[in-house]
Legacy VTK file of the C-alpha trace (Angstrom):
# vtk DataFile Version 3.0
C-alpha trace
ASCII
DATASET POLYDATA
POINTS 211 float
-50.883 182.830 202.601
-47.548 180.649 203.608
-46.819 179.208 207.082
-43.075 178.553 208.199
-42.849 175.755 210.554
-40.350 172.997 211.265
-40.785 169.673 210.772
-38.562 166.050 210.695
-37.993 164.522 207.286
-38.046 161.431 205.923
-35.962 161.535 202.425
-37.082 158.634 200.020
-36.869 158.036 196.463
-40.708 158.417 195.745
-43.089 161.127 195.903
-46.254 161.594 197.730
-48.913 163.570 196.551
-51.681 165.461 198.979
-54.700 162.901 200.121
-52.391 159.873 198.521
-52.112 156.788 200.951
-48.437 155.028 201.058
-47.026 152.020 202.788
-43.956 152.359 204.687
-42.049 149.727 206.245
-39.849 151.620 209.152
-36.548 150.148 210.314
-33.789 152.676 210.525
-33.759 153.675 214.127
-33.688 157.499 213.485
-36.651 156.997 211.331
-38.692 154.921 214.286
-38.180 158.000 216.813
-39.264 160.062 214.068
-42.507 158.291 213.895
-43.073 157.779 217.473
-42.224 161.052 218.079
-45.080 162.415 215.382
-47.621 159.789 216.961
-46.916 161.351 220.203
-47.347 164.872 219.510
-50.179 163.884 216.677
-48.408 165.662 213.659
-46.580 165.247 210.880
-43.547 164.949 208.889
-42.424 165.761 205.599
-41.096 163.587 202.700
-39.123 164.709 200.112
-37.649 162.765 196.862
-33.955 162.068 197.231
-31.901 161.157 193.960
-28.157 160.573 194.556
-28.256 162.051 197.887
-29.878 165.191 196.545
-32.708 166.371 198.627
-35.778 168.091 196.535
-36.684 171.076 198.107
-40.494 170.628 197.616
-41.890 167.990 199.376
-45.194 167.063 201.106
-46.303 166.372 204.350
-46.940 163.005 205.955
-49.475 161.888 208.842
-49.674 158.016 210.268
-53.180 157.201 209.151
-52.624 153.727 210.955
-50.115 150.962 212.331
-50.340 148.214 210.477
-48.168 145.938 212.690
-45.458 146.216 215.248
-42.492 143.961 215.171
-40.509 142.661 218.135
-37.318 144.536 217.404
-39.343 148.002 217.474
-39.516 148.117 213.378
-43.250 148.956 212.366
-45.478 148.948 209.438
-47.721 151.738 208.682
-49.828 153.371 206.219
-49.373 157.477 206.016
-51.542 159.780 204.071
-50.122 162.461 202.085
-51.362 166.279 203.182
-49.950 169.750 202.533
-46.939 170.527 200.444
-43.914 172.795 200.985
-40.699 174.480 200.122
-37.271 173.130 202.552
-35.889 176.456 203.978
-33.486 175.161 205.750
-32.194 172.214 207.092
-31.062 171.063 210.632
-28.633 168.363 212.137
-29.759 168.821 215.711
-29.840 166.781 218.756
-32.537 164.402 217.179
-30.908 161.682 215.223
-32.878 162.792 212.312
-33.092 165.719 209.858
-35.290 168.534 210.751
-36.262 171.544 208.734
-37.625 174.787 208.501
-40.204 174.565 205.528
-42.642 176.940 203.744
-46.434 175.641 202.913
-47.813 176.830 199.870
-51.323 176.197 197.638
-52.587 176.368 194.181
-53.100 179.972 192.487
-56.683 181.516 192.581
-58.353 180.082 189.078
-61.293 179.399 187.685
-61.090 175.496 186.993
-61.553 174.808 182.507
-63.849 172.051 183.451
-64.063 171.216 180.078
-60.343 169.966 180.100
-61.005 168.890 183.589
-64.093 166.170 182.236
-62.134 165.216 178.992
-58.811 163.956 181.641
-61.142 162.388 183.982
-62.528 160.578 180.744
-59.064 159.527 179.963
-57.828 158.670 183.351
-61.449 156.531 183.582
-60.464 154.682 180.170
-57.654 153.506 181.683
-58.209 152.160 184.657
-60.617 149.908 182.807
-58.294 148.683 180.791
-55.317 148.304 183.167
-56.630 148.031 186.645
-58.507 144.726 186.939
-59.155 145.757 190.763
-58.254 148.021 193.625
-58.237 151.289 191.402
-61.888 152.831 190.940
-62.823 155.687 188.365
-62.805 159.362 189.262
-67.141 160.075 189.414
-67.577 163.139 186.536
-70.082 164.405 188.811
-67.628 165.192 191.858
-67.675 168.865 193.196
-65.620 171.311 190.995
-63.485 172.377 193.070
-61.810 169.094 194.058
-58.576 168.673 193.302
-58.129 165.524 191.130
-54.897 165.986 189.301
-53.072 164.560 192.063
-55.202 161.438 192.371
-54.534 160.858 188.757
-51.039 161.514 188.505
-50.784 159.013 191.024
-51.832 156.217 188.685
-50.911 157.360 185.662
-47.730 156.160 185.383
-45.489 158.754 185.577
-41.401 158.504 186.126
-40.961 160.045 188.850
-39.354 163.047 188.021
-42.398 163.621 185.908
-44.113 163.440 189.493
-41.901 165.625 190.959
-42.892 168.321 188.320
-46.505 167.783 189.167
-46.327 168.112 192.351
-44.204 171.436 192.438
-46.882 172.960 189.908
-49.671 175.195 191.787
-52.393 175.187 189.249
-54.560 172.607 188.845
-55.415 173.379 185.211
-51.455 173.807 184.407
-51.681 170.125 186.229
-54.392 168.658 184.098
-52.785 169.844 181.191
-50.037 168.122 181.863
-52.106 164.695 182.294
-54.077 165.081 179.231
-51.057 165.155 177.133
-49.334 162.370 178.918
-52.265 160.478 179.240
-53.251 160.824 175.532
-49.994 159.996 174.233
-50.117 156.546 175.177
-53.877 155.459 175.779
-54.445 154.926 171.826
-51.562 152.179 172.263
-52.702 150.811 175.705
-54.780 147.772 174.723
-52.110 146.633 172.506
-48.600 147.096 174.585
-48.599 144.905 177.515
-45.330 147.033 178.814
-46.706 150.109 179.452
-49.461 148.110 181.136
-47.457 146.549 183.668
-45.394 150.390 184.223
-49.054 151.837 184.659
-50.257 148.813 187.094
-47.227 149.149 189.064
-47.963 152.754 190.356
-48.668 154.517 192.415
-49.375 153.037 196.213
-52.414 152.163 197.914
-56.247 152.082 196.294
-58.333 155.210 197.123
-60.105 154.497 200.182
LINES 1 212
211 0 1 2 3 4 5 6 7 8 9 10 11 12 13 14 15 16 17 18 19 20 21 22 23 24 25 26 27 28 29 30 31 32 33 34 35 36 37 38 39 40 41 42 43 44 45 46 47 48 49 50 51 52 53 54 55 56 57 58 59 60 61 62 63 64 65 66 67 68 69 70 71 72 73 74 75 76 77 78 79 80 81 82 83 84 85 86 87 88 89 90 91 92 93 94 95 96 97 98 99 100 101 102 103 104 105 106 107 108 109 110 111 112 113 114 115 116 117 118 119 120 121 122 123 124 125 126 127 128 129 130 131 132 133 134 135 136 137 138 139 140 141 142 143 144 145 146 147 148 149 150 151 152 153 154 155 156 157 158 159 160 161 162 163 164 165 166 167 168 169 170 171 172 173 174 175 176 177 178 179 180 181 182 183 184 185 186 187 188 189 190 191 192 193 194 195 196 197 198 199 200 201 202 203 204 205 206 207 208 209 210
């Protein structure tokens, strides 16, 4: 079932995914009212890629998960944790100094989860990280519940492009989303050990370690 609401954005060139953790530095003055006004009120906003001033409609939403430091001049540092995604509806130029909109929250299909294409990515994703993460990035446990959605925590890390992220995030099944790992994944984990490029364009995603 969907639930309109409106919320303020906060366009970047990135994506978050849902239970992802992301650094943001925040400068722009519309952008520090938008935070202090979603600390206030204890809610969120929404982030949304933006490429060439084009706003992706799908986006997800945003809550301060803690204030890392506050600077003189009002600019602040803070880590945010990724939560529910939606559709943009519309969009708003209102009194606020920064963009509001109407947006649509949506979830994955009703499935059974193919757990056996479920294991075999988490096998893949684990391989990985031990060969590219000295640190920081732990394996996904096998044994968590079946139901948990680990797609996202993968894609993540997996060094996507980020329209390859975008994709991921706008698909609602997580076994449509798996599949899509396991082939990317598997493409270029045979190789891993011997290219230190795609190394170093694995390493470099995604944005904080799993707490």
């Amino acid at each position: 079932m969907s639930t309109v609401t409106k919320i303020g954005l906060f366009p970047l060139n990135l994506i978050l995914f849902p239970g992802s953790q992301l650094p943001l530095h925040i400068f722009e003055s519309r952008y520090k009212r938008l935070i202090a006004d979603v600390m206030t009120d204890d809610t969120v906003f929404g982030m949304n890629n933006i490429d060439s001033l084009h706003i992706n409609p799908v986006g997800c939403t945003a809550r301060v998960e803690r204030v890392l430091r506050r600077y003189a001049d009002g600019r602040l540092d803070i880590v945010v944790r990724g939560e529910q995604r939606y559709r943009i509806n519309a969009t708003f130029e209102d009194r606020k100094s920064y963009l509001t909109a109407e947006v649509e929250f949506f979830d994955d299909v009703d499935e059974d989860i193919d757990l056996e294409l479920r294991n075999a990515t988490i096998e893949m994703f684990n391989t990985m990280v031990k060969i590219v993460y000295a640190s920081g990035v732990g394996p996904i446990d096998p044994a968590a519940p079946e139901d948990a959605i680990v797609s996202f925590h993968i894609g993540e890390k997996a060094g996507l492009a980020r329209e390859k992220k975008q994709e991921l995030l706008e698909m609602r099944s997580e076994n449509e989303r798996l599949t899509f790992l396991h082939g990317f994944i598997s493409s270029y984990l045979p190789e891993l050990k011997h290219k230190k490029r795609i190394t170093e364009i694995v390493r470099n995603d995604g944005y904080l370690p799993r707490s």
